[in-house]
C-alpha positions in Angstrom: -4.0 53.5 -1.9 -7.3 51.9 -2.5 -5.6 50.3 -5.2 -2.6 48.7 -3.6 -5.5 47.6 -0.7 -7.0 45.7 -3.2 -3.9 44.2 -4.5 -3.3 43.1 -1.2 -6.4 41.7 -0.4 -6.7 40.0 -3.7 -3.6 38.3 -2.9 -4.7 37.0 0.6 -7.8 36.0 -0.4 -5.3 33.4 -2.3 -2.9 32.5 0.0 -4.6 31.8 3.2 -7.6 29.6 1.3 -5.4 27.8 0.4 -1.4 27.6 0.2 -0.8 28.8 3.9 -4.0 27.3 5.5 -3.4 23.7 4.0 1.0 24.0 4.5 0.5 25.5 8.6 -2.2 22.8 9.3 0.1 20.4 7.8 3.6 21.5 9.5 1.6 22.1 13.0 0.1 18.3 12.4 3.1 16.8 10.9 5.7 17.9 13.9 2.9 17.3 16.4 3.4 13.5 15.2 6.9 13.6 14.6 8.0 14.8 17.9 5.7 12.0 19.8 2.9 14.9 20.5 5.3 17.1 22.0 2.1 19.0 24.1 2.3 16.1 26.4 5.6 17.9 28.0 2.9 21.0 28.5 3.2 20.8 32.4 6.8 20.5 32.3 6.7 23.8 30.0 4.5 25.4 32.2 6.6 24.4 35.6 9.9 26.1 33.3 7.2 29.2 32.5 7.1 30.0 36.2 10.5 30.6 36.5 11.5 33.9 38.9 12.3 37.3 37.1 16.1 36.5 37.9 16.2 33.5 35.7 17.2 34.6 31.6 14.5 32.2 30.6 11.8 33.6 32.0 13.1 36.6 30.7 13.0 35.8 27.2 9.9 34.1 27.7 8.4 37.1 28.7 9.9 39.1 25.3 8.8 36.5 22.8 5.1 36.7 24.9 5.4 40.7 24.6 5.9 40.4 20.6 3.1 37.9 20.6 0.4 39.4 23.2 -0.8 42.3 21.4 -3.7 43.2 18.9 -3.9 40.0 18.2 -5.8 38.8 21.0 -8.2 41.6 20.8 -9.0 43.6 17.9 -7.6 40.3 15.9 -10.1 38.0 17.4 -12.9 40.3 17.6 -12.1 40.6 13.7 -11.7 37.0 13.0 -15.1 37.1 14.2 -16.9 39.7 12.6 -15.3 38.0 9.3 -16.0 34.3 9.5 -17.9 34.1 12.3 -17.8 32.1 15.9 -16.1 29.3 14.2 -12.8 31.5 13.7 -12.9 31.1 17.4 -12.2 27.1 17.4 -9.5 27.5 14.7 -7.4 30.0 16.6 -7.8 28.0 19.2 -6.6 24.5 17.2 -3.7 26.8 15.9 -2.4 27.3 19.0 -3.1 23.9 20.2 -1.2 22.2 17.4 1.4 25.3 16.5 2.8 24.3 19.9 4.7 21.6 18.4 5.3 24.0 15.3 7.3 26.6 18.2 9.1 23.8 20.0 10.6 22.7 16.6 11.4 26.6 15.6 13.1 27.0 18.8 15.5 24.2 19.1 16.6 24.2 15.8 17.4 28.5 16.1 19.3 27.0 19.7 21.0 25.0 17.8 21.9 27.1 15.2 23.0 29.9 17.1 26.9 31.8 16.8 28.7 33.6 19.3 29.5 37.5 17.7 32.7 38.8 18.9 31.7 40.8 21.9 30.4 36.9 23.2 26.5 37.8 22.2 24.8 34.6 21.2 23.1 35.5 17.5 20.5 33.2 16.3 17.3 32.8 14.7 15.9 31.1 11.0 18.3 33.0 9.2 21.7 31.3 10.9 19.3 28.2 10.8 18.8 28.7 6.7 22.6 29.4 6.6 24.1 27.0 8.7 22.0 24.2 8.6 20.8 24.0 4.8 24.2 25.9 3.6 22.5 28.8 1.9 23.5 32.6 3.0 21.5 33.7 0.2 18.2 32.0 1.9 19.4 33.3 5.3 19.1 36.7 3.7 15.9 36.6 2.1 14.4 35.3 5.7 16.1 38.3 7.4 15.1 40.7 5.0 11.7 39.6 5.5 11.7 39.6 9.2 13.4 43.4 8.9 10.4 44.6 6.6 7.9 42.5 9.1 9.1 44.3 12.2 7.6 47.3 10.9 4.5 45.7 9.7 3.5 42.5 11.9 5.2 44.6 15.3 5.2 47.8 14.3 2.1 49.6 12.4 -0.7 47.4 13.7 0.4 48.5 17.2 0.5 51.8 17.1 -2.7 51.9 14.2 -4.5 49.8 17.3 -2.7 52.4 20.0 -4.2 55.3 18.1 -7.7 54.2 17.4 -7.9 53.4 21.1 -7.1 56.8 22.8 -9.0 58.5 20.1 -12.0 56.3 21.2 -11.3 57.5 24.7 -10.1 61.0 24.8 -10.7 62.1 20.8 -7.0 62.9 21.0 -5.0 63.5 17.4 -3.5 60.8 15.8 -0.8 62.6 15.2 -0.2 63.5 19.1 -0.6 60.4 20.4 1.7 59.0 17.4 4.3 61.6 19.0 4.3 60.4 22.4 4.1 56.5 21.3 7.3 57.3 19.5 8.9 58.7 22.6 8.0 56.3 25.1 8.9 53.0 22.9 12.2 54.8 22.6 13.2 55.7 26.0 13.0 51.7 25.9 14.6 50.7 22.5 17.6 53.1 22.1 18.7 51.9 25.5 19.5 48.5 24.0 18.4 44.6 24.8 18.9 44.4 28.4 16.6 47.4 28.9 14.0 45.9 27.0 14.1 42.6 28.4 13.9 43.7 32.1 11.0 46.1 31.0 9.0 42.9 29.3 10.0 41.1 32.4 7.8 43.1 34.7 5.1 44.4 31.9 4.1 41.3 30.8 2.7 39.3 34.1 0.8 42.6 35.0 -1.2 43.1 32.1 -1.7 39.8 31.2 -3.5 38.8 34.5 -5.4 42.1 34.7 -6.7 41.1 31.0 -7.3 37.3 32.3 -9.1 38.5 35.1 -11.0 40.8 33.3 -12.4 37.9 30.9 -12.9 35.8 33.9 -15.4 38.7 35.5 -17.3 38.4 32.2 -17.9 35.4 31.5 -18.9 34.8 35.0 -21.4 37.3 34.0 -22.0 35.8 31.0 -22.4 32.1 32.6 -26.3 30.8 31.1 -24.5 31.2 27.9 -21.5 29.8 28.3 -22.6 26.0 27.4 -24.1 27.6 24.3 -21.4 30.2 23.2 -19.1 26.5 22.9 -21.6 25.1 21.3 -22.2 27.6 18.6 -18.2 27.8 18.2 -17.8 24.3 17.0 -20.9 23.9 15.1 -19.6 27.1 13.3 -16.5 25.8 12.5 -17.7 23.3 10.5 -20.5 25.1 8.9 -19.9 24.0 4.9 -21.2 27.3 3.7 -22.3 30.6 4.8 -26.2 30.8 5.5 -26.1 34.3 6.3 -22.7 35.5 6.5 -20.0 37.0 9.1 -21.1 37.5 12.8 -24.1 35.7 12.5 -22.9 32.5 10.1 -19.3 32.4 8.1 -18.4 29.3 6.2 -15.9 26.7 6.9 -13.5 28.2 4.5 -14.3 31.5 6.2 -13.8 30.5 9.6 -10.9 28.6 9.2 -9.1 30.8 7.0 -9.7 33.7 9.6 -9.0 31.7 12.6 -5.8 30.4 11.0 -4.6 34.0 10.2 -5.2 35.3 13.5 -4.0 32.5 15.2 -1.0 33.1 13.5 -0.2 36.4 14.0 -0.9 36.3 17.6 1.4 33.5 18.5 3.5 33.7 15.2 4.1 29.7 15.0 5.3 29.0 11.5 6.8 32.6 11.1 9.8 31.6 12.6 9.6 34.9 15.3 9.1 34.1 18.4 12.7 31.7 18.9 14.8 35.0 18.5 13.8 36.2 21.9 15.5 32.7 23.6 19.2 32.9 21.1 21.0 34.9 23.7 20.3 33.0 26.4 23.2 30.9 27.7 21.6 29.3 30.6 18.9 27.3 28.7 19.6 24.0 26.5 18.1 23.5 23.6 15.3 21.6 24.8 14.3 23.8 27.8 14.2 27.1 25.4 12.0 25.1 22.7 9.5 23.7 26.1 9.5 27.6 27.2 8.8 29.0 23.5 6.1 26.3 23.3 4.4 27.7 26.6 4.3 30.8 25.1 2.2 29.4 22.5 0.2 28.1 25.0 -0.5 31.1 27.1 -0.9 33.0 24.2 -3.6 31.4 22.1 -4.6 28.6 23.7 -5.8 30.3 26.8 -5.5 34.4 26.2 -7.2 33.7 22.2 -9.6 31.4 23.1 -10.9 33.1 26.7 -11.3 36.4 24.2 -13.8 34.4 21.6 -15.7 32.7 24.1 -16.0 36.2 26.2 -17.5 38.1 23.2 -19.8 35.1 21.3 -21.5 34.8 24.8 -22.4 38.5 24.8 -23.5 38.5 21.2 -25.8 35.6 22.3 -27.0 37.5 25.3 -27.3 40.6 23.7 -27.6 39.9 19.6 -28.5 43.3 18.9 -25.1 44.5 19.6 -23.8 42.7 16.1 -25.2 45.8 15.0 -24.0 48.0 16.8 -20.1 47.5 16.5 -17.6 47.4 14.1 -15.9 44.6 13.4 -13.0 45.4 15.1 -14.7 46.4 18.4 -16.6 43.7 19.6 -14.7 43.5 22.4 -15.9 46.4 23.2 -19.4 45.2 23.4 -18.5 42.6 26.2 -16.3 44.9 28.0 -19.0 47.8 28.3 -20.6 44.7 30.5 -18.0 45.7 33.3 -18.2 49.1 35.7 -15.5 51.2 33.3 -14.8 48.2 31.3 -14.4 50.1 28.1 -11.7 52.0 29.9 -10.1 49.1 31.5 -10.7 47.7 27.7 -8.6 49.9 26.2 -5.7 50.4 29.0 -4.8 46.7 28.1 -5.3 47.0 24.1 -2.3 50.2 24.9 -0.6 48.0 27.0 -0.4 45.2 25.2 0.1 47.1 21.7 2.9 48.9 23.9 5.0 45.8 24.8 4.6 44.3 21.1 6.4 46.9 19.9 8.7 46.6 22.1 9.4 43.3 21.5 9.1 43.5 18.2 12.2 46.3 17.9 14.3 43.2 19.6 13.2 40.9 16.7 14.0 43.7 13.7 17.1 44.5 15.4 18.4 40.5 15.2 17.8 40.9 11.4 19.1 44.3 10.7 22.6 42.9 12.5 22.5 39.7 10.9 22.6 41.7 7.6 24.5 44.7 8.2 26.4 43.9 11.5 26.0 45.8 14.9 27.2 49.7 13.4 23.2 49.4 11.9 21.7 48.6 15.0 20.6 52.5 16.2 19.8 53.5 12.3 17.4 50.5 12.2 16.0 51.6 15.6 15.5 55.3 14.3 13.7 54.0 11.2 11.2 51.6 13.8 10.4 54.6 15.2 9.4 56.7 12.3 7.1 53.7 11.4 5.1 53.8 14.5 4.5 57.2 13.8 3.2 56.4 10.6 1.4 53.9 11.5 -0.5 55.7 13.8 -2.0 57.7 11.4 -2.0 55.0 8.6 -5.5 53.2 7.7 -6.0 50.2 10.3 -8.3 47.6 7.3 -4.8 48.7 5.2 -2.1 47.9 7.6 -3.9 44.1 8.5 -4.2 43.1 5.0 -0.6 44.1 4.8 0.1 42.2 8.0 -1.5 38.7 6.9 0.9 38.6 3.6 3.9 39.6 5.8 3.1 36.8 7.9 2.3 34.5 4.8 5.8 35.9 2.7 7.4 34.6 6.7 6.0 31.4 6.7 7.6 29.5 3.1 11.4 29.5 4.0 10.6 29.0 8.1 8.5 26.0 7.2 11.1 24.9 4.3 13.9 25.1 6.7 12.0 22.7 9.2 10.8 20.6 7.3 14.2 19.9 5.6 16.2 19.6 8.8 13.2 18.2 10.6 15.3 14.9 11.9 17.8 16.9 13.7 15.0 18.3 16.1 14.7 16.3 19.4 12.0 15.8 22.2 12.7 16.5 25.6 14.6 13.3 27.5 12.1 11.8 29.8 
């Protein structure tokens, strides 16, 4: 295993110095231009975003934020961190800013790319996009066999590796038992089918994303003498040219970016080509709308939830820089939290929660793929395997399953961007 780890990391180490960083920058800058800064149409995103529960786009809005707000905008923050320092902070943060107009472009072209099944289901996503819009099954298969194997990786085993460290933290229960009852409460859910877990993402998601907010709010309000210099040290850090004393305390630029990048990108999954399949079936949203509502998932996702995260646990490090020694990597969080009465607990009810939904969300993306390539007759064999893969990823190595994670996302990212890119003058802004 420590073998393969290193295979893995070797291999990332590549990619995302390089390859990925330079082409996401690029795609996120390039449609930013080419659809007249598209982030100016944030309010009307936003206005769309507030939607009632009734309305099928808030719904789906709600499952592409469920696969999106998980890990990722804790442990994968707190790790960006720990890796390449405060400055992995302002590059998540640009991520999101920029991969806005990245999502907007992902989701129209999937709405406009979508085909009606025989039961009247809207089907959509990259693959029917690869298919229909550059003529090539064979790369519509290749995407959806890469989005099948990611649902068990990117959604799947990071979750439940994340669910698992979590309650043993606070109850030194078994991997193994908590592994169990993951399995059976992310099935109750699944096996039931879409509409079961849309309506559960409908009413999970506001709750535990404003207990979270508030949480961060609380802290930094604690936090406030160093708020001024928390930013400060984020942007200075970004820019840093090399690393004068490594991780926590310095990180490079090619550090910090390369971290912030990756974790920007598997929290809000912009250039993977992800988050549009949660909007395909709806048939009350145009094009346009879906793309302004996958945008403001972006939006809530990295621009605000990311970024509140960083500052939250740079400030305590600067108020308290003995904790960077106290910590792990992936708990720094844990170190602002503790700041709050029974903030560790509170801490790790929304890392559960959060983790919880994503897989949730997730099984919706895997099961596009699996009936994409195998038709609907796979649908509860595919749903049986994603459940046998939270299980093992409860009990698999966490450092193992992210390095696994960041070339998932990377192997995602070449025939997503190709396919925008190519068809990139068929994508529209919103009519004024």
């Amino acid at each position: 295993m420590s073998v393969f780890y290193h295979i893995l990391s070797t291999l990332n180490q590549f990619l995302w110095n390089g390859p990925i960083l330079i082409l996401l920058l690029f795609t996120h800058c390039f449609f930013t231009v080419r659809l007249g800064f598209i982030q100016r149409h944030l309010p009307s995103a936003l206005m769309l975003s507030g939607d009632g529960e009734k309305k099928q786009g808030f719904r789906s809005l709600t499952t592409a934020l469920a696969a999106t707000l998980g890990t990722g905008n804790i442990v994968g923050v707190s790790s960006a961190i720990a890796l390449g320092g405060p400055g992995a902070v302002f590059w998540c943060w640009l991520t999101g800013l920029l991969g806005m107009a990245t999502s907007y472009a992902e989701c129209y072209l999937c709405m406009s790319h979508r085909k009606a099944d025989s039961t009247g289901t809207f089907r959509g996503g990259i693959m029917y996009v690869l298919e229909h819009g550059i003529k090539s099954k064979t790369a519509g298969c290749v995407f959806a066999f890469l989005l099948l194997i990611a649902s068990f990786g990117i959604g799947c085993s990071t979750q439940a590796g994340t669910v698992t460290e979590t309650v043993a933290s606070l109850t030194g229960l078994s991997p193994y038992i908590t592994g169990i009852l993951l399995v059976f409460c992310v099935g109750y859910v699944i096996l039931h089918g879409s509409a079961a877990v849309t309506k559960l993402c409908s009413r999970l998601v506001p709750a535990m994303a404003l207990l979270y907010l508030a949480a961060c709010v609380l802290i930094l309000c604690l936090n406030h003498e160093y708020l001024l210099p928390a930013l400060r040290k984020i942007i200075s850090s970004a820019f840093t040219p090399t690393a004068a004393l490594g991780g926590i305390t310095g990180g490079s630029f090619l550090l910090s970016a390369r971290y912030g990048i990756a974790r920007g990108l598997f929290t809000n999954e912009a250039g993977i080509g992800t988050a549009p399949l949660a909007f395909v079936e709806d048939k009350e949203s145009s094009p346009q709308k879906a793309a302004l509502l996958s945008m403001s998932a972006v939006f809530w996702d990295t621009v605000i939830l990311c970024a509140l995260t960083g500052i939250v646990i740079v400030s305590t490090l600067l108020r308290n820089p003995s904790l960077v020694h106290s910590y792990t990597p992936t708990t720094l969080t844990s170190a602002a939290f503790s700041l709050l009465p029974c903030g560790e607990l509170l801490l790790g009810i929304s890392l559960i929660a959060f983790a919880y939904a994503t897989l949730i969300g997730w099984s919706y993306f895997g099961a596009q793929a699996i009936h994409y390539l195998f038709g609907e007759k796979s649908l509860t064999t595919y749903r049986l395997c994603y459940l046998g893969m939270i299980f093992l990823g409860s009990v698999l190595s966490l450092p193992l399953i992210w390095e696994l994670t960041d070339f998932l996302n990377a192997c995602m990212v070449l025939p997503n961007v190709f396919a925008l890119l190519f068809l990139h003058k068929t994508i529209s802004p919103p009519k004024k």
